[in-house]
C-alpha positions in Angstrom: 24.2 -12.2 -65.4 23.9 -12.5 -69.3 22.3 -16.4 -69.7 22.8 -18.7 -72.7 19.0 -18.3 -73.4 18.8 -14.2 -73.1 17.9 -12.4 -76.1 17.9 -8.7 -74.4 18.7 -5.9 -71.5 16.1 -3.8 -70.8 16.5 0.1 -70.8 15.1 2.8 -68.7 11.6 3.9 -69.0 9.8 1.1 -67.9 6.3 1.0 -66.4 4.1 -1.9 -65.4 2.4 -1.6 -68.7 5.5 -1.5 -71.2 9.2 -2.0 -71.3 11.8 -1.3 -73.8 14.7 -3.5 -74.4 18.1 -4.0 -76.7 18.3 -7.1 -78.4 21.6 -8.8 -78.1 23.3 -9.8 -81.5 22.2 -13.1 -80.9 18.6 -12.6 -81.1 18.6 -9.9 -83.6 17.8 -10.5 -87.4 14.2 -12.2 -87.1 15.6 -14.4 -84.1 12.5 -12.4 -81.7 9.6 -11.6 -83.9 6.1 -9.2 -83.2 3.6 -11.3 -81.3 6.1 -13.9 -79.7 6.4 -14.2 -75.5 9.2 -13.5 -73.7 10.2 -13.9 -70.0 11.9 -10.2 -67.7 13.9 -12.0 -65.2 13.7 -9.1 -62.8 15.0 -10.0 -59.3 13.2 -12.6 -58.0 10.2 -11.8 -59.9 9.3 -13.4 -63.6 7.3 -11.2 -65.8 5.4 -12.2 -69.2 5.7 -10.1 -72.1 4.6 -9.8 -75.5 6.8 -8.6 -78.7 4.9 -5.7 -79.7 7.3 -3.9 -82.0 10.8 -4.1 -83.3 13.0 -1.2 -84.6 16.4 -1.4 -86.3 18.8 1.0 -86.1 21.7 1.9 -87.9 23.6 4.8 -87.2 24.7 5.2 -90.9 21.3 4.4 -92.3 19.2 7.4 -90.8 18.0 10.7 -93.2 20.6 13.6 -93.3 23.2 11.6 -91.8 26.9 12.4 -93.1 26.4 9.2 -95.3 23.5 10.7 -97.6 25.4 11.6 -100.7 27.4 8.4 -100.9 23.8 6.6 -100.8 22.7 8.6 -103.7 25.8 8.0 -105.5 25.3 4.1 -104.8 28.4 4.2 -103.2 29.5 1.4 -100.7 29.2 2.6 -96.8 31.1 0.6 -94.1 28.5 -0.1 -92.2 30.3 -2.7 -90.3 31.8 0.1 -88.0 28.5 1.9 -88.0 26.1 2.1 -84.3 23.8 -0.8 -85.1 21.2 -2.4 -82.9 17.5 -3.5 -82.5 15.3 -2.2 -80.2 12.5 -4.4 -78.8 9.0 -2.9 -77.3 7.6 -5.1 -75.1 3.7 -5.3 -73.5 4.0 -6.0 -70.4 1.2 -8.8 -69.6 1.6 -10.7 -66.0 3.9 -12.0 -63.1 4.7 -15.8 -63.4 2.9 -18.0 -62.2 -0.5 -15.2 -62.7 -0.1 -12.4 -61.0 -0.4 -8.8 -61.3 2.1 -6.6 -61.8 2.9 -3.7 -59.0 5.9 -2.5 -60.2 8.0 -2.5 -63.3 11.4 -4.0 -64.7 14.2 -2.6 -63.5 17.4 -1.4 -66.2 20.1 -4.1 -66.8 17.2 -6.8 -66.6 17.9 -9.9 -68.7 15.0 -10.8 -70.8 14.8 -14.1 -71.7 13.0 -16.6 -74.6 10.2 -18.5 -73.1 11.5 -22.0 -73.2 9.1 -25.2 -71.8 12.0 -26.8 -71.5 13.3 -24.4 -67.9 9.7 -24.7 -67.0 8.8 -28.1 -66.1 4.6 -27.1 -66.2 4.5 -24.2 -67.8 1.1 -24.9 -68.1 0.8 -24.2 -64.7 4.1 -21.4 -64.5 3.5 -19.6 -67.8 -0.6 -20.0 -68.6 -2.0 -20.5 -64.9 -3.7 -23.9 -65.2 -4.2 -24.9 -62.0 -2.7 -27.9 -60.4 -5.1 -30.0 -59.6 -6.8 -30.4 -62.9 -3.4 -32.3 -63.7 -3.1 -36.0 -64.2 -0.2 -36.3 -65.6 3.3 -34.2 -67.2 2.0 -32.3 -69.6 -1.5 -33.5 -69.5 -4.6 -31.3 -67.6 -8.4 -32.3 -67.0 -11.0 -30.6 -69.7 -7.5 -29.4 -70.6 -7.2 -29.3 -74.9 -3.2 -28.1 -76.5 -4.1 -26.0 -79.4 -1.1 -25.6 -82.3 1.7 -23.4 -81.0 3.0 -20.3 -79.8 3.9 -18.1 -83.0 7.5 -17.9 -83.0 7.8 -21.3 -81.6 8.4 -24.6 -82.7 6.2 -26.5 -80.4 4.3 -24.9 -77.6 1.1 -25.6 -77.5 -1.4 -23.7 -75.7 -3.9 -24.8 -73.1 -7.4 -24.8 -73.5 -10.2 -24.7 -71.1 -12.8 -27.1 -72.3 -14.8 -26.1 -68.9 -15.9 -22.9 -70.6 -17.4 -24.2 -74.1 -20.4 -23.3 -72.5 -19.9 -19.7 -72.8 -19.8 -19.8 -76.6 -17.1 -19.3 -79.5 -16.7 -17.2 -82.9 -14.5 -18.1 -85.5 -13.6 -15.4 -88.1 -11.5 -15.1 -90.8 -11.7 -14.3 -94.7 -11.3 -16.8 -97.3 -7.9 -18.5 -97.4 -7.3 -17.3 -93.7 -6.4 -21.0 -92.9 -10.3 -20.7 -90.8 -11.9 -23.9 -91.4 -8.7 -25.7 -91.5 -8.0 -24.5 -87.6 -11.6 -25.4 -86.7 -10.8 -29.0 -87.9 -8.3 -29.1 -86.0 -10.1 -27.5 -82.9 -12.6 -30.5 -83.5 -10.2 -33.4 -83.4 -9.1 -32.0 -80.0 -12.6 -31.7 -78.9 -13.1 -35.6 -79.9 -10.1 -36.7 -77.4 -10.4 -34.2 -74.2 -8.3 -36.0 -71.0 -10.7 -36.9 -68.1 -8.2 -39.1 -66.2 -5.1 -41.2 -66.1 -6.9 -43.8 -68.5 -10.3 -42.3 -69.6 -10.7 -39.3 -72.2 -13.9 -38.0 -73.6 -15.4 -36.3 -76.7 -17.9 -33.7 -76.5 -20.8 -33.6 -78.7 -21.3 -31.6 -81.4 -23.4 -30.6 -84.9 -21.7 -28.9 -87.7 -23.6 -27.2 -90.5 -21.3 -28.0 -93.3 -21.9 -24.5 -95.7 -19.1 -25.9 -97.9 -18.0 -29.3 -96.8 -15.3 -28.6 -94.9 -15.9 -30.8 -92.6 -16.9 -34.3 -95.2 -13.3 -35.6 -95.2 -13.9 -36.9 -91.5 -16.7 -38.7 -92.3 -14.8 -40.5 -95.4 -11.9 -41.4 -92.8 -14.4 -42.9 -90.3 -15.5 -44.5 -93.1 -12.6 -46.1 -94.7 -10.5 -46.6 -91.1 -13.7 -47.6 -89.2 -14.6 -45.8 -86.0 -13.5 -48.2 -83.6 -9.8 -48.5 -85.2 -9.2 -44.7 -84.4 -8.2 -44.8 -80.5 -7.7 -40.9 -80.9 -11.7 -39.9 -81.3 -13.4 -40.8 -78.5 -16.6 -40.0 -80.3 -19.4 -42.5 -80.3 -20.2 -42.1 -83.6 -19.9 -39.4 -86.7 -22.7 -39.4 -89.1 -23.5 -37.2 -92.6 -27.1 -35.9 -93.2 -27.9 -34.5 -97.0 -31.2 -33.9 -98.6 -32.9 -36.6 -99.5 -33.2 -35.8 -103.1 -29.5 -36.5 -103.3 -29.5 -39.4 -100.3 -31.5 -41.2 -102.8 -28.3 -41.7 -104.9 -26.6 -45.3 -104.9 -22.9 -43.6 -104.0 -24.5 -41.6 -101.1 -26.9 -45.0 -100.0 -23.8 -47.4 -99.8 -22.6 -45.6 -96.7 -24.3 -46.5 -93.4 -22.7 -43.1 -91.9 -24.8 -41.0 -94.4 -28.2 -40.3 -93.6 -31.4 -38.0 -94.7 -32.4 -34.7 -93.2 -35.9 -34.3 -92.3 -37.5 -33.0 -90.3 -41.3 -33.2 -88.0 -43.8 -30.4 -87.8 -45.0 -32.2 -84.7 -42.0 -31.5 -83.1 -42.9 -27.8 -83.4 -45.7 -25.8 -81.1 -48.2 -24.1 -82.9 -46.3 -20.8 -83.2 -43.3 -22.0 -84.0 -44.8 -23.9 -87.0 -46.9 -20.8 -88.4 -43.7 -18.5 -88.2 -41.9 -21.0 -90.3 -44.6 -21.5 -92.6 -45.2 -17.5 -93.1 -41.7 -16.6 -92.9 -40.9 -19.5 -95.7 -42.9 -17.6 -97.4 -42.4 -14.0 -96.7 -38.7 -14.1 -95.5 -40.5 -12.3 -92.1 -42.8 -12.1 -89.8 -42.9 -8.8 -89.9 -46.6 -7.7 -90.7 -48.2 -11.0 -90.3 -49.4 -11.0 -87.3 -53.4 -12.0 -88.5 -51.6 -14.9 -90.9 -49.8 -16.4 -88.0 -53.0 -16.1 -86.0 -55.2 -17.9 -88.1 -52.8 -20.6 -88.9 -52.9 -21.0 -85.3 -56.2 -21.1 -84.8 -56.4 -23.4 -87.7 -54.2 -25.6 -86.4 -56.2 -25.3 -83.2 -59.4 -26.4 -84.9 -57.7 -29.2 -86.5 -56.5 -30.6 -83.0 -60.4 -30.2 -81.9 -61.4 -32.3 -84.2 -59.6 -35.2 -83.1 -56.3 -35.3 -85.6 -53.5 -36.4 -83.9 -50.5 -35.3 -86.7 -50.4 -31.8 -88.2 -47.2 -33.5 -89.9 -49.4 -36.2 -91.6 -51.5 -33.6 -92.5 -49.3 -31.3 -94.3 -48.2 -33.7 -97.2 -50.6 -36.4 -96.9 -53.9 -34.7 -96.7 -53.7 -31.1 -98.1 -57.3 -30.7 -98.8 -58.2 -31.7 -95.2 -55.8 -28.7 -93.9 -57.4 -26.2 -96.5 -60.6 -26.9 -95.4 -59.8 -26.3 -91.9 -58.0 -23.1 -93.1 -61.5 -21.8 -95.0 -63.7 -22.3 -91.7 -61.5 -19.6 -90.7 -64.2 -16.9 -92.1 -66.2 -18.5 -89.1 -63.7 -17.2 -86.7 -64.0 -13.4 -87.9 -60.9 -13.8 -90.2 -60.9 -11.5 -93.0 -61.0 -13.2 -96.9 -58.2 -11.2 -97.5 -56.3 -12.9 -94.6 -57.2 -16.4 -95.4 -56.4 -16.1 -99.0 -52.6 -15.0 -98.1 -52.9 -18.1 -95.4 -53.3 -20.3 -98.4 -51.0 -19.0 -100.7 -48.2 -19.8 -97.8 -49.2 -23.1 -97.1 -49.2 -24.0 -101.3 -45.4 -22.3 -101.0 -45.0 -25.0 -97.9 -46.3 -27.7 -99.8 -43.7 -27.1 -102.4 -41.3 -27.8 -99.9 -42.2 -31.2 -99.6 -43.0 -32.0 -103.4 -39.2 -30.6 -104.2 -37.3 -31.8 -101.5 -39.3 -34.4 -99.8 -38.1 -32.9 -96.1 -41.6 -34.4 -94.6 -42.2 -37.5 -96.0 -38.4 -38.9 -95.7 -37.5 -41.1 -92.7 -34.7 -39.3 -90.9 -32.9 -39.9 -87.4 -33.7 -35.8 -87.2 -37.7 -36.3 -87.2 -37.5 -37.6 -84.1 -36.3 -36.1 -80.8 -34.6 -38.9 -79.3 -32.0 -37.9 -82.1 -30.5 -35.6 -79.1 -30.9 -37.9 -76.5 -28.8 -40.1 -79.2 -26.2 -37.8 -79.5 -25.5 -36.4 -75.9 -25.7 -39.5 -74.7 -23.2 -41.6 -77.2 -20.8 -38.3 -77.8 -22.0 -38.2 -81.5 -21.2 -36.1 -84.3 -23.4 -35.0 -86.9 -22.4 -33.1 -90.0 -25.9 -31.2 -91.9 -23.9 -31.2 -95.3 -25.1 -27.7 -96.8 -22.9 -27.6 -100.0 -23.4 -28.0 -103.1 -22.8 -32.0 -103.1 -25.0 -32.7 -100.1 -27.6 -29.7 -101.0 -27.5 -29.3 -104.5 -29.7 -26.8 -106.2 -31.0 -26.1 -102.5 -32.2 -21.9 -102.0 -31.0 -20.3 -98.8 -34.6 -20.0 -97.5 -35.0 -24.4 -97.4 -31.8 -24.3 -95.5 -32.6 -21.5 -93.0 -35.8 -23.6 -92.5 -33.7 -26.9 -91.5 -31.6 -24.6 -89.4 -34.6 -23.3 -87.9 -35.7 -26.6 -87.1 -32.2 -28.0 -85.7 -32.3 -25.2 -83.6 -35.5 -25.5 -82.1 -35.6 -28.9 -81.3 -32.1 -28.8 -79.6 -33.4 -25.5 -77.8 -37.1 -27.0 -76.4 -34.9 -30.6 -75.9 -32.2 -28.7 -73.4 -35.0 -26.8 -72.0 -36.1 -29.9 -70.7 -33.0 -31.3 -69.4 -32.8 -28.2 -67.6 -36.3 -28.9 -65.9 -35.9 -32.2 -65.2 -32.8 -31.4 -63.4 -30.1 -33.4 -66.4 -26.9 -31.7 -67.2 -26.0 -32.7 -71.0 -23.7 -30.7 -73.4 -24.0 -29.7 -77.4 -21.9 -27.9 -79.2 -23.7 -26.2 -82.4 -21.0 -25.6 -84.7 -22.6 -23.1 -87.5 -20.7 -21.7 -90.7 -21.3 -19.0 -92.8 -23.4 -17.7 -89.7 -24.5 -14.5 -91.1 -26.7 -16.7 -92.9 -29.0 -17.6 -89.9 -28.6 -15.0 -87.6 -27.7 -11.5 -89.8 -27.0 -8.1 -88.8 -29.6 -5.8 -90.0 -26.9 -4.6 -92.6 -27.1 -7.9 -94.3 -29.6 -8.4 -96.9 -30.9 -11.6 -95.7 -34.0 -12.5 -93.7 -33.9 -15.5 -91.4 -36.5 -13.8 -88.6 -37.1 -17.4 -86.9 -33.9 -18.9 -87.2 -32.4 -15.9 -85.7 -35.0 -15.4 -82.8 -33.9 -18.9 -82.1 -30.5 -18.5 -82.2 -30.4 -15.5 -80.0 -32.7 -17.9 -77.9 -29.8 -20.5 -77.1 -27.1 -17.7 -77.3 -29.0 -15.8 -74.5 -30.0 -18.9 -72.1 -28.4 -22.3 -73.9 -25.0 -21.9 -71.4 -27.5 -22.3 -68.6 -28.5 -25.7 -70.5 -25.2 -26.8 -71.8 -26.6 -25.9 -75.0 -23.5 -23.7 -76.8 -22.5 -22.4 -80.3 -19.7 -21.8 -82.6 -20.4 -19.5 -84.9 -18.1 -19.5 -87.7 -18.0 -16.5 -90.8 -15.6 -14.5 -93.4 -17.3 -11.4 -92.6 -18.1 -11.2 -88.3 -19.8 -7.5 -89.3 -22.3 -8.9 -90.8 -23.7 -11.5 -88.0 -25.9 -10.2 -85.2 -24.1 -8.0 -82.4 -26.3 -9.2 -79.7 -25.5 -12.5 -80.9 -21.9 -12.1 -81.1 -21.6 -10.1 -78.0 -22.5 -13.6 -75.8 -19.6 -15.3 -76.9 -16.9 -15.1 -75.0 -13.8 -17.2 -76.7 -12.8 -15.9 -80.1 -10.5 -17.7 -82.8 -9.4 -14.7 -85.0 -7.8 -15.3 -88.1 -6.9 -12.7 -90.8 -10.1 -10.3 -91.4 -10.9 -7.8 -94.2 -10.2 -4.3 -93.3 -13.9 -4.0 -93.4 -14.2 -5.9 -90.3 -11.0 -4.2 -88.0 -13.0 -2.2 -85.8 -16.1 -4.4 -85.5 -13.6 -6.9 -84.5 -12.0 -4.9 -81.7 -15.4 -3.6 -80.5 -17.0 -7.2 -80.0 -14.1 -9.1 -78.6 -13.7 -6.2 -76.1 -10.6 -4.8 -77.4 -7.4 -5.8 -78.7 -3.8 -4.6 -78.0 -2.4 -2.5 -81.0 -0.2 -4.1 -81.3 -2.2 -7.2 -82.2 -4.8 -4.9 -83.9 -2.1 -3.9 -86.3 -1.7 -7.6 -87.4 -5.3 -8.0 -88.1 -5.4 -7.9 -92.1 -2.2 -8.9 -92.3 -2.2 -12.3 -90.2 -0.3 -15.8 -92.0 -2.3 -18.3 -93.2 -3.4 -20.5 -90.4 -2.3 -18.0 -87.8 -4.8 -17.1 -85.4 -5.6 -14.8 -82.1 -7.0 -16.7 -79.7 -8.7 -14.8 -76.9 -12.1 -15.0 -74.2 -12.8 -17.5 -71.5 -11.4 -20.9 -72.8 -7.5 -19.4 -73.0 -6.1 -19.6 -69.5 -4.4 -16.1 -68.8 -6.2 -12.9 -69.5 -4.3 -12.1 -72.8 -5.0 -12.8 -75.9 -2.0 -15.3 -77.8 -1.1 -15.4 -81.1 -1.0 -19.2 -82.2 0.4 -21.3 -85.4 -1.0 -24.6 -86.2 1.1 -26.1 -87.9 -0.3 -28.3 -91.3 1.3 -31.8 -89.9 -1.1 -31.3 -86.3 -3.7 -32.1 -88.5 -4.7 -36.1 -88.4 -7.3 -35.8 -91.1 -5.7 -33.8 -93.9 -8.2 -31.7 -95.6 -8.9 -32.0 -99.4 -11.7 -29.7 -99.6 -10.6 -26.3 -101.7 -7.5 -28.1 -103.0 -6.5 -27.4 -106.9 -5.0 -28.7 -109.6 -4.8 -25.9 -112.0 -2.2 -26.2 -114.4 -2.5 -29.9 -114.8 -6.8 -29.6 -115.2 -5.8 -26.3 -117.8 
């Protein structure tokens, strides 16, 4: 029986794979569109599909058909008695509620629009949440809605905030609509339901490569964080260098505080690697350096100095002396001269950007404890307000840092037997953790990385790693996360795509380069059925509108 709400009959041919239907008048001009789910009512069975393809046909439109000459003579062609109709390949993906399918459509099948409406859950009927995560119609435990379904005007799809652990990627070129859907994925993750009356936020830090993320902060701080019942966060702060902190306009704001960071809070290796590769941009054949700063540092301890931090911008000469008794341990001159000519580059660090000698929440590792504990949000502003002037190399060092205290802080939770969660939210992550291809050198901040990529889900430690170009950022790297958000990519990028995120359909492969602003494939461990979906968020979803990147061209010319 032909429904009110069927769009199409399927046709012979089918398999459990693919089906083929005709699209009734109703539903033909742009009514069904590529990417958008549809519903086989087959029997008593209900099977999900995915618009892969649509082909128009017109019996009077096809090449060397009796009608050829009038067309070149621009003559009209009464097409309105002409065979006309739309065919419609569909991907066959599950049986509603999740289930495989055993055997295909049948001919004469109606296919159907999916429509929340006939489907009082269809959380739970179409996407497989399960039932007892929920608490309420339309509302799910650790359950996020993210934007829509392309090709529909409002259905959201579910999100399982249970496996954030497991890590994300974001990609997606400039303009993609990519750091407007990660806002948006952030003001879901600061109101997740836990019950009837209770929802939670999860904590995160976002490094800020172009301050995407800044207009949150100024809406905390104009509405004040305790007027906003919708973020659930205990508190959202903005960390800049404190050559620019210094700055009345940036003082004025108790949310906006200095990076810096603490050598103690480094071991000995961890603290020579940074200082050689600050200076080198490797490791890579340094070995004797990073040994004798070690041993330096060893000798310093032996002697009865409690702070290697103090040291290194209060007492310089102290350090260098320390570094010259080095000839006494058989280190070559050679080797101690290079030793000093990275610890003068190190120095500069502090007499240019004063990292060391700043008091900063960050210098301290209760500044985790802080913001596990109280859900907070902390935004390292890495553009060119909050780090102006500021190389690559000073802000690989801070993310070096970040990540090495949240890394040797989860690795003690973990031992003591405490389950906290982070999420490390990083743009432009080619920057800290590149493919060999890319010309940049980040050796510690990478090995670090990979550190909490390869054993941080164990800890609740997890990342987001955000970039235009994904072929550029480590493959190991990349190949641990297991939820991807992809937004239009350069052509460049198709087939590292497909190969990282386990495949694709083609159908959806096709659509790669060529995806709407703010359209995005969302696939991996956080989307409740084993598809991938293509989603819309639509501009009004957003509370905090974004005025980063906007322009004013004509007017300003």
């Amino acid at each position: 029986m032909i429904t009110k709400d069927a769009v199409g009959i399927i046709l012979s041919g089918a398999t459990t794979r693919e089906a083929t239907c005709q699209l009734l008048k109703e539903a033909e001009r742009g009514k069904i569109r590529e990417g958008m789910l549809l519903i086989i009512n087959s029997g008593e069975r209900k099977i999900l599909c995915r618009v892969s393809q649509i082909l128009p046909y017109n019996a009077f439109y096809t090449e060397g058909d009796p009608w050829s000459e009038a067309r070149r003579e621009g003559r009209p062609i009464p097409e309105a008695v002409a065979r006309q109709y739309e065919i419609c390949k569909l991907e066959l993906l599950i049986e509603v509620p999740k289930k495989e399918i055993e055997y295909p459509p049948r001919p004469g099948d109606i296919v159907v629009k999916v429509d929340p409406e006939v489907y009082e859950n269809y959380e739970e009927d179409l996407f497989g949440v399960p039932k007892d995560k929920r608490i309420s119609d339309g509302v799910y435990r650790g359950i996020i809605k993210f934007g829509s379904l392309s090709g529909y005007g409002s259905l959201p799809i579910p999100l399982d905030v249970e496996k954030i652990p497991m890590h994300l990627a974001v990609f997606g070129v400039t303009g993609s609509g990519k750091s407007f859907n990660t806002g948006y994925l952030i003001e879901k993750l600061v109101n997740i339901p836990k019950n009837d009356s209770e929802h939670v936020s999860y904590p995160m830090i976002i490094i800020d490569a172009h301050g995407d993320y800044l207009d949150y902060v100024n809406y905390v701080d104009e509405n004040g964080l305790e007027n906003l019942d919708w973020i659930k966060s205990g508190w959202i702060q903005r960390y800049v260098f404190p050559n620019i902190y210094m700055k009345p306009e940036f003082r004025r704001s108790e949310l906006v505080k200095p990076i810096g960071i603490n050598l103690d809070l480094l071991n000995y290796t961890e603290l020579a690697e940074i200082i050689v590769t600050y200076f080198k941009g490797t490791t890579e054949g340094a070995e004797q350096q990073i040994s004798g700063l070690i041993r330096a540092f060893e000798l310093i301890r032996e002697a009865g100095y409690s702070s290697l931090h103090d040291l290194f911008y209060r007492d310089k000469d102290t350090l260098s002396e320390y570094v010259d008794r080095l000839q006494n341990e058989g280190f070559f001159a050679s080797t101690i001269r290079a030793i000093n000519n990275q610890l003068n580059e190190f120095y500069n660090l502090e007499d240019k950007y004063k990292l060391l000698s700043t008091d900063s929440p960050l210098k301290s590792d209760k500044f985790v404890d802080d913001i596990t504990n109280n859900r907070g949000i902390a935004i390292i502003d890495f553009s060119a307000e909050g780090a102006p002037g500021v190389d690559l190399k000073t802000k690989q060092l801070v993310m070096t840092y970040l990540a090495t205290i949240l890394f040797n802080k989860f690795t003690e939770y973990k031992l003591n037997g405490i389950q906290k969660y982070l999420l490390f939210i990083i743009e432009e992550a080619q920057n800290f953790c590149p493919d060999r291809s890319y010309p940049i050198a980040s050796s510690l901040a990478h090995s670090k990385l990979s550190a909490i990529a390869t054993q941080g889900r164990k800890f609740g430690l997890s990342l987001c790693l955000i970039s235009q170009r994904p072929s550029f950022v480590d493959r190991i790297v990349l190949s641990m996360c297991n939820t991807f958000l992809i937004h239009r990519v350069s052509p460049e990028d198709v087939s590292f795509v497909k190969s990282v995120t386990g495949g694709l359909p083609q159908s959806l492969v096709a659509r790669l380069t060529t995806l709407d602003t703010g359209e995005v494939i969302v696939t991996g461990q956080m989307v409740t059925v084993p598809f991938p979906l293509v989603v819309k968020v639509p501009k009004e979803e957003r509370k905090v509108k974004p005025t980063i990147g906007e322009t004013n061209v004509v007017d300003n010319l």
